[in-house]
N, C-alpha and C positions, 0 to 999 in steps of 0.2 A: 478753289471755287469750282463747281461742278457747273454743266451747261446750264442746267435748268435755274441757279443758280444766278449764274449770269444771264440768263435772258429774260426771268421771271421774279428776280428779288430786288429793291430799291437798297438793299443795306450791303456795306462795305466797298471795296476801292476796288477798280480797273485801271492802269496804266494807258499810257497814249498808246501802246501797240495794238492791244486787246480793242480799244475803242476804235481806232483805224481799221482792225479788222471789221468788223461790226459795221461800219460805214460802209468800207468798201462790195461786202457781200450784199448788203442792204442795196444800195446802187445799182449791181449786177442781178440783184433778182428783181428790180422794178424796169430794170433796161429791158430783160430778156421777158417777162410777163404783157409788158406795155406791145412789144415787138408782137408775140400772140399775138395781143386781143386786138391788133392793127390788122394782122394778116386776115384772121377771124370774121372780123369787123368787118373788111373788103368784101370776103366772100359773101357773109351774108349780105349785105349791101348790095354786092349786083345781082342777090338774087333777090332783092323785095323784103328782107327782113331786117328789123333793127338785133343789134348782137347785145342785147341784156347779158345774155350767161358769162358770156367774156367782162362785160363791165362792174359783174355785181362780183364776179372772182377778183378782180384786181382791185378794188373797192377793198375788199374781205382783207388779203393780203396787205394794202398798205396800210388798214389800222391795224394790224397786228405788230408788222415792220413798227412804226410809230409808237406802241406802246412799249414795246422791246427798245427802241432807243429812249423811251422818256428813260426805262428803268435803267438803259447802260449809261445816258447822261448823268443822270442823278449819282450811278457812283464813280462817273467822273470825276463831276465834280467835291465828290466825299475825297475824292484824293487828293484833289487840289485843296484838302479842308476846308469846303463851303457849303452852305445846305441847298437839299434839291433845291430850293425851292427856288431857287436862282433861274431856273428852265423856265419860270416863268417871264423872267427880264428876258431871256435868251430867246425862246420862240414865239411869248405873245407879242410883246412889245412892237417890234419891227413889223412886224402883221398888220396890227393895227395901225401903226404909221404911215405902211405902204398903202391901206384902205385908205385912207384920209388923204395923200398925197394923191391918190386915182382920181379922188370925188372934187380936191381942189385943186386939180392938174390946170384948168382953165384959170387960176391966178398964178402969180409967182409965187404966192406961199406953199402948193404944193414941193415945191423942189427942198424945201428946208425940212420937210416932213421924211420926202425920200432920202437925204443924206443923215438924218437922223435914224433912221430903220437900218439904211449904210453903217454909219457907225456901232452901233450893237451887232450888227451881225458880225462884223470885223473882229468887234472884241468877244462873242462868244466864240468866234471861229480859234481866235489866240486860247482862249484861255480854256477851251474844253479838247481843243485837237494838237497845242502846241508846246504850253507850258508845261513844264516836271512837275510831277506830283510832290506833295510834303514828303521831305525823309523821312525814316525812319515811323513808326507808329503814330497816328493821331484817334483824334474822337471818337473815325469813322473805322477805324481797323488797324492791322498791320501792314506796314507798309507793302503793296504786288510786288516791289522789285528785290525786296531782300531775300537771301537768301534762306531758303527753307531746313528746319532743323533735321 
């Protein structure tokens, strides 16, 4: 699988290593960008300006970061033989519960809202960053880890 491949195609499988990498650089360039547009941010700020340019670039950058992992999620989970569309349970769902759990923080029903957004992120956290992929070939391809002919 070629880069463009892996950052820009929704079909066939990536292993936990491959997806780990992809996290972690992802993480590293939203640490180091954020870092900027702080420093940025400062300067214009003590001089009387709001720092647009810095916030519309890290803006720009992290819907790209996020569709590049929708697409490397997706063939995570092709490897774990599941369909994308799992990323839907995986990143809307807890979202939405954490919203609901914000707005009814003032009852105690919020707290059942936020351990339920808890428990799905646990489990997409297990099952897209920890579990082994299907042996050998499935639906979604041949298997990343076997060896190549």
């Amino acid at each position: 699988m070629n880069l463009s491949d892996f950052l820009f195609s929704p079909r066939g499988r990536v292993n936990r290593a491959k997806y780990w990498l992809y996290v972690v650089v992802s993480i590293a360039i939203v640490i180091v960008l954020v870092a900027v547009a702080t420093a940025v941010g400062m300067v214009r700020i003590s001089q009387g300006a709001f720092p647009t340019g810095a916030i519309i670039i890290l803006g720009i950058v992290y819907l790209i970061l996020l569709v590049i992992g929708i697409f490397v999620g997706i063939k995570r989970l092709h490897d774990r033989d599941k369909s994308g569309w799992w990323l839907l349970v995986f990143y809307l769902v807890p979202m939405v519960l954490s919203w609901t759990s914000a707005i009814l923080s003032r009852d105690g029903i919020g707290a059942v809202f936020a351990l339920g957004s808890l428990a799905i992120s646990i489990w997409a956290f297990v099952e897209l960053g920890c579990l082994r992929g299907t042996v050998g070939p499935n639906r979604y391809g041949p298997d990343p880890l076997a060896p190549s002919a």
